[in-house]
C-alpha positions, 0 to 999 in steps of 0.5 A: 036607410033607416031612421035607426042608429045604434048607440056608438053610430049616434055617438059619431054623429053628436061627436062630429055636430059637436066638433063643427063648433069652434069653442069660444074663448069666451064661456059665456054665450056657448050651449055646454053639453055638460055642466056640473056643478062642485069639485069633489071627487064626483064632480072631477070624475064627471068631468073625466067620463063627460069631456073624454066623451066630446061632450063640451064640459064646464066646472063649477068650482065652487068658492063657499056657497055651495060648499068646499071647493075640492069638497070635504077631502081639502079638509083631510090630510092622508088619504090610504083607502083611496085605490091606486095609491099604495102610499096614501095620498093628501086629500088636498093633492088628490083633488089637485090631481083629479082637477088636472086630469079633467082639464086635460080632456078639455073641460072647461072652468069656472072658479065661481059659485052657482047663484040661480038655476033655471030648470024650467026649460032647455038649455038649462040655464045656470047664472053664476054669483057675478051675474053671467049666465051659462046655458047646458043641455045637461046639468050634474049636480055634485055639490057635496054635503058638508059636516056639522061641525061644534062651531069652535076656534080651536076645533077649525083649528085642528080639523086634520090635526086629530079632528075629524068628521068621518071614522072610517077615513081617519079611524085607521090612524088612531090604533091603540089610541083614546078618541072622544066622539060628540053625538047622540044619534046612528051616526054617533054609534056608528062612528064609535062602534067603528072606531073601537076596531082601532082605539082603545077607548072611546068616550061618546059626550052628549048633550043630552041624559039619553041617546037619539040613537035607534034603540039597536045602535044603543043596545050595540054601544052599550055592549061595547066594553071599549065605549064609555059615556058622558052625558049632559055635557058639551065639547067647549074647547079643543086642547092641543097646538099641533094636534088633539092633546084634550077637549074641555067639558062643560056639563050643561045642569052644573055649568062645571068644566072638566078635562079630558085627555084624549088623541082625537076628536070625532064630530058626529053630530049629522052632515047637511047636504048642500042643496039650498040653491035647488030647494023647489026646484028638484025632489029630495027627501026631508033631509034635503038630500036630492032624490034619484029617480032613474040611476042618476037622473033627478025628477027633471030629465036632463039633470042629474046627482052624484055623490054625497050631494044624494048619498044619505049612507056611505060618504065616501071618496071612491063611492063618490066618484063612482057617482060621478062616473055613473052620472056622466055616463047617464048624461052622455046616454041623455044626450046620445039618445036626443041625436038619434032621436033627432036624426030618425026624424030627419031621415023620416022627413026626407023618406016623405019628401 
């Protein structure tokens, strides 16, 4: 016999060495093939791929430190371009419905934010904000970025009552409609630009007398007969009990207020990937969004990225759980790989003997 195995032989070996291991109903003090750290739609598809795979799972839910558990769809109502359901879905039930699906396969929870990590050496060690730690063979980061939003009362309010911070979730629900877009910079031409496909007018508020935007995306808005502008003004308020009816205007030179009717509010003012914990720790890029090397894996062998956690362009669901996908999938190749490399040495070593 020789120290060669293909893929699927390699997989029945780490599947078999795995099941010798009586899991713990204790989760600390157990060596996790996987742990993966966030709740969104990346983090729940890893764990679908990674436990269906046999690889002993562990979630990171999350409470607030590294982001939203659920990630940002806990803040959207319904869902319609997510596929499979024809309807649409509430954010909030898709995430339930995704959290159940992993844990069918066996994975594994822990409803508490990652405090430290240690990617020095494997087992990768990860210490959670009550002080246990957890030790993996593979780590998968998914903690999501999260929206910049104005910082008002009223604006938390109302966020999935007419505030929002992706047009191309919620544009479709402002056909024929009049929406405010806050921001200077692509993100805030693009989203305007996009939502003239469903609003009647969009009316862009600035802080500023000029655009950040690149000079193509300005050129584009100001071309667009449906966009309108405000500028050296600021959104004070949000207007509305049950959904968006107004936002009040200050302008910053004359310090005069003003009202604006309008049917929603879309906050374009950046996002901020939530990646503080691995700052030093993994390459990013000067936003701080983590960088990927190799598909999904990060500069450190064994860790991997999914979702908007790396995702500077698209901010999806569905992109995001195809991340999630893609990083179990790398994960599962990761550590397949060290067991045939493990059982190619020993077959060697008995081959001297």
């Amino acid at each position: 016999m020789t120290g060669t195995r293909t893929r699927a032989q390699a997989a029945d070996i780490g599947a078999a060495e795995r099941r010798k291991t009586t899991m713990a109903d204790e989760k600390t003090g157990v060596l996790w093939d996987a742990i993966i750290i966030g709740s969104g739609p990346a983090g729940w598809t890893a764990a679908i791929y990674a436990a269906r795979a046999t690889l002993k799972t562990l979630v990171f839910t999350g409470l607030e430190r590294g982001g939203l558990p659920g990630g940002q769809l806990m803040l959207t109502t319904e869902v319609e371009n997510y596929p499979g359901f024809r309807n649409g879905i509430m954010g909030p039930e898709l995430m339930e419905e995704m959290r159940e699906q992993a844990v069918r396969f066996g994975t594994q929870l822990v409803e508490d934010d990652v405090a430290s990590v240690d990617f020095s050496r494997r087992p990768f060690t990860l210490t959670a904000e009550d002080g246990q730690e957890y030790k993996g063979r593979a780590v998968i980061i998914a903690t999501g970025a999260s929206a910049l939003w104005l910082g008002l009362d009223s604006e938390k309010r109302l966020q999935g009552r007419g505030v929002s911070a992706c047009a191309t979730c919620d544009g479709f629900f402002f056909k024929g409609k009049d929406v405010v877009v806050v921001g200077g910079g692509d993100t805030a031409m693009e989203e305007a630009s996009f939502l003239t496909n469903y609003a009647t007018r969009v009316t862009v508020v600035h802080r500023r007398n000029e655009l950040r935007a690149s000079k193509i995306m300005q050129e584009r808005a100001f071309r667009n007969s449906k966009i309108e502008f405000v500028w050296d003004s600021a959104v004070v308020d949000v207007l509305g009990e049950h959904g968006v009816e107004g936002v009040r205007l200050k302008n910053l030179k004359s310090g005069d207020e003003s009202e604006l009717k309008t049917d929603g509010l879309f906050i374009a003012i950046g996002h901020k990937p939530n990646t503080e914990l691995f700052a030093g720790k993994l390459d990013m890029d000067p936003n701080g969004y983590i960088i990927q090397h190799d598909r999904t894996e990060t500069n450190i062998p064994g860790v991997f990225a999914a979702g908007d956690v790396s995702d500077t362009r698209y901010r999806q669901a569905v992109t995001a759980a195809g991340d999630g996908c893609r990083a179990a999938l790398d994960a599962e190749h990761f550590l397949t790989g060290e067991v045939a490399l493990d059982w190619g040495h020993a077959e060697a070593e008995a081959a001297k003997a």
